[in-house]
C-alpha positions as CSV (number, residue, x, y, z in Angstrom):
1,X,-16.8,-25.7,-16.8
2,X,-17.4,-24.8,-13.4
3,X,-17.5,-21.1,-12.3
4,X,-14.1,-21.4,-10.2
5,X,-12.5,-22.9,-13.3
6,X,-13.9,-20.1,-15.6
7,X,-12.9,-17.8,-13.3
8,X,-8.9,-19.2,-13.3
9,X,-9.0,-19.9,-16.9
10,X,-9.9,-16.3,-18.0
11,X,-7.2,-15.0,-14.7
12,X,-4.6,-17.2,-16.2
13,X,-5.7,-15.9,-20.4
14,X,-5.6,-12.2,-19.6
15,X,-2.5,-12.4,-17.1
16,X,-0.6,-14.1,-20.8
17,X,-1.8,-11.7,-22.8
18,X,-1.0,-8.9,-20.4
19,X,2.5,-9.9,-19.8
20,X,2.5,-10.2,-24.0
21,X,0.7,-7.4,-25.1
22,X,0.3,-5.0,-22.5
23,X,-2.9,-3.6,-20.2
24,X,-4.6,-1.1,-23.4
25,X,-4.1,-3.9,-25.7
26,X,-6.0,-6.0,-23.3
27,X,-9.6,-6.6,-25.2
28,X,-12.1,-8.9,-22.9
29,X,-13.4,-10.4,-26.0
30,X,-10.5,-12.2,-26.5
31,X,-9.7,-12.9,-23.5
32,X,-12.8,-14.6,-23.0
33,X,-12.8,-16.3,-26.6
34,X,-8.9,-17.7,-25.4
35,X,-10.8,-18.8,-22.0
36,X,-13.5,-20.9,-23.7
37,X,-15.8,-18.8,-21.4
38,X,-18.7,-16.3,-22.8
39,X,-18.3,-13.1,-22.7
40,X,-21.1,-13.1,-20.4
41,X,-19.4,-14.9,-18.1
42,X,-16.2,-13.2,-18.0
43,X,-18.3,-10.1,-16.6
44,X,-20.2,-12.1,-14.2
45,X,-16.8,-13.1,-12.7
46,X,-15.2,-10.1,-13.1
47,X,-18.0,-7.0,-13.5
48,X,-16.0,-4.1,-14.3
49,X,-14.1,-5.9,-16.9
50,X,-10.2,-5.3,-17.9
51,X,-10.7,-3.3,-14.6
52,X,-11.4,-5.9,-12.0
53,X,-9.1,-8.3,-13.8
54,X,-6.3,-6.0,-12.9
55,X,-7.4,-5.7,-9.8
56,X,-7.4,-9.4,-9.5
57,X,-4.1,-10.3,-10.9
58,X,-2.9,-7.1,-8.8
59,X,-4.1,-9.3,-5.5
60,X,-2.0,-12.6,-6.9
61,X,1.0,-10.5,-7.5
62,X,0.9,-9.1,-4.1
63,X,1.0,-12.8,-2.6
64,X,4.0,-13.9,-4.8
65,X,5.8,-10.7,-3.8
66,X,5.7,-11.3,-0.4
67,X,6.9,-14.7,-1.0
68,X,9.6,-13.3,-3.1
69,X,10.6,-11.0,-0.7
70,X,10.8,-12.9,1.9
71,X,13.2,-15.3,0.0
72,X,15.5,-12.7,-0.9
73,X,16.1,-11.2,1.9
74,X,19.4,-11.6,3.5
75,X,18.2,-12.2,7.3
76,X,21.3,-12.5,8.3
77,X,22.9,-9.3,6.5
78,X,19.8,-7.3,8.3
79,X,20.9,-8.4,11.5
80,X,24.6,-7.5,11.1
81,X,24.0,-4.3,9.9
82,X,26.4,-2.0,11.4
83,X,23.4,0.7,11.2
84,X,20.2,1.6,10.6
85,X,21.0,3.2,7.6
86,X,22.6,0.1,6.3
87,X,20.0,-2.5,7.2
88,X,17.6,-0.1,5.4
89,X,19.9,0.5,2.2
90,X,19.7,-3.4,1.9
91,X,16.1,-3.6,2.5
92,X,15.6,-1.0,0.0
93,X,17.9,-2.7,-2.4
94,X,15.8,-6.2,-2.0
95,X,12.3,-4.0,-2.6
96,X,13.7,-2.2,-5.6
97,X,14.7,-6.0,-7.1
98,X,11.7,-7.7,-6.4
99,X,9.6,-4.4,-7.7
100,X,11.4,-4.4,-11.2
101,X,10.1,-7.9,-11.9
102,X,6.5,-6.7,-11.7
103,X,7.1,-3.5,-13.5
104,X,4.6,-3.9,-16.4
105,X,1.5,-4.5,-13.5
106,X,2.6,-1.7,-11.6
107,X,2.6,0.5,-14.6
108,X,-1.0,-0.9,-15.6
109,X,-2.0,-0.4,-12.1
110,X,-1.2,3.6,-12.1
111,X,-2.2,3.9,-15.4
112,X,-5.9,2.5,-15.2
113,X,-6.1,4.5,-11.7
114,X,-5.0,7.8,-12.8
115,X,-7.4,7.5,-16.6
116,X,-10.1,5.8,-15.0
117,X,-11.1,7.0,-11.5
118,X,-14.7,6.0,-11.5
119,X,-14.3,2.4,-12.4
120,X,-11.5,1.9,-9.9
121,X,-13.9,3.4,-7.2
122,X,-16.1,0.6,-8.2
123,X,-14.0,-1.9,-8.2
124,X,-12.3,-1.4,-4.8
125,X,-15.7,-1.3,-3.3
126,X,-15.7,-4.5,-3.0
127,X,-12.4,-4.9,-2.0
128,X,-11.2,-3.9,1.9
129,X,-8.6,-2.0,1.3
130,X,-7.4,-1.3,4.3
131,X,-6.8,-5.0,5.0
132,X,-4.8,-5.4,1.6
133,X,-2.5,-2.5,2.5
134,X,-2.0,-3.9,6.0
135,X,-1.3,-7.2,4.9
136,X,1.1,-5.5,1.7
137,X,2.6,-4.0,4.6
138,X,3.7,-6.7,6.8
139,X,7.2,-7.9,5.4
140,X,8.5,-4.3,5.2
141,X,7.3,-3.3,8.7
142,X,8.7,-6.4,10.1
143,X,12.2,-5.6,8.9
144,X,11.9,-2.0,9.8
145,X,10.8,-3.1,13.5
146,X,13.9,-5.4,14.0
147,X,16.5,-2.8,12.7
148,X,14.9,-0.1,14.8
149,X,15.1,-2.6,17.9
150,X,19.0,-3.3,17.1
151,X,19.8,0.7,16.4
152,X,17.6,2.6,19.2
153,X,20.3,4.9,19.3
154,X,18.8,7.3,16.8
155,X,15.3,8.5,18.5
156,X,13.4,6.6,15.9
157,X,9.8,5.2,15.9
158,X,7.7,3.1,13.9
159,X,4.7,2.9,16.3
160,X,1.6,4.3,14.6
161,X,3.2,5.2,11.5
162,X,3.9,1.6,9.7
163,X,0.7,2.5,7.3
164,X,2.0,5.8,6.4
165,X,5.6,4.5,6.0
166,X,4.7,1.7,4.0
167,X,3.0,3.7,1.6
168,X,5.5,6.4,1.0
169,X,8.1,3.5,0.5
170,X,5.7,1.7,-1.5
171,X,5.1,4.3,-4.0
172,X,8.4,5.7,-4.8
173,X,9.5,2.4,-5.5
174,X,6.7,2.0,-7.9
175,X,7.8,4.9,-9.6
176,X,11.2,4.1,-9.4
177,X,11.3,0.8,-11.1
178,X,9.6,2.3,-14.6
179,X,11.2,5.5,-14.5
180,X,14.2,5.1,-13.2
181,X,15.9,8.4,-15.0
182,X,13.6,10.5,-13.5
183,X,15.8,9.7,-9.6
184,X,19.2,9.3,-11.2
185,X,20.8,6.2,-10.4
186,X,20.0,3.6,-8.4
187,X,22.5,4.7,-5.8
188,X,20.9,8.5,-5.7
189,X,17.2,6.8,-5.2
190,X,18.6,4.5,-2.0
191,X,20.2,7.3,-0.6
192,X,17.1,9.4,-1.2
193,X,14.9,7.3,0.7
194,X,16.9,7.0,3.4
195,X,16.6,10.3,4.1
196,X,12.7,10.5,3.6
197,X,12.5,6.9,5.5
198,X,14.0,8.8,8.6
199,X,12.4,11.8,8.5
200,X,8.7,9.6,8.3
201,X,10.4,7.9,11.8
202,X,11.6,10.8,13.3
């Protein structure tokens, strides 16, 4: 088996075996016994272990999310929104849907973060994170860019704050879609966020 193909094969066993049994449940051992791949090799590929394989799958999501968002969105409802507050409710509304789907890795993601600090560090060494959040970044900006450009009316800017923007969105959502009773409903979050989107652009 060539290293590529060990590398997809044990991507492909842990990302089952996540979605079935959850990230603590994870054990490489297995993962790497289900992969027809030593356990040796499994580290080679992937150093820091259940750490970096999150990491990994993390990166794969983010790709399919973007494609997911950017079938979902309703173009066309952006651009008749009678406000900005409206295009944004419905961008908000196509995050928060294509967020849920993901909700296990998400959770994972926080969770290996927040209990393990030192292997994360390690991890995103090699990664440019910078890059990734840029790139994350993109499909949300872009929206927010058009709307502002239709609804200038307000005194609102984007320039030199996407990053900062992006994140804050970013995160709540996160924390949105696996505790949702800690906002209220879904209604309370939107409106929420309109008011902290703004106050970022103002």
């Amino acid at each position: 088996m060539r290293e590529s193909k060990a590398k997809n094969r044990i991507l492909q066993v842990a990302d089952e075996k996540f979605r079935k049994v959850g990230y603590a449940n994870l054990n490489v051992n297995e993962i790497a016994h289900e992969a027809g791949v030593s356990i040796g090799t499994l580290y080679y590929h992937f150093p820091e272990g259940k750490t970096s394989i999150l990491m990994e799958i993390r990166e794969r999501i983010a790709e399919e999310y973007k494609t997911r968002f950017s079938e979902r969105l309703d173009t066309e409802r952006i651009d008749e929104a009678a406000s900005f507050n409206e295009g944004l409710e419905w961008l908000l509304e196509t995050l928060i849907g294509v967020h849920r789907e993901e909700r296990l890795v998400l959770a994972a993601i926080d969770s290996e973060v927040l209990s393990n600090l030192a292997s994360y560090d390690k991890v995103v060494e090699s990664v440019n994170v910078r890059d990734l959040m840029e790139s994350d970044a993109g499909p949300v900006v872009g929206v927010l860019e058009a709307l502002l450009s239709r609804h200038p009316g307000d005194g609102l800017t984007l320039k030199g704050r996407e990053a900062r923007v992006n994140k804050v969105v970013d995160v709540l959502i996160h924390r949105f879609v696996y505790v949702e009773s800690m906002f209220g409903s879904e209604r309370e979050f939107i409106d929420m966020m309109i008011d902290i989107v703004r106050a970022l652009l103002a």
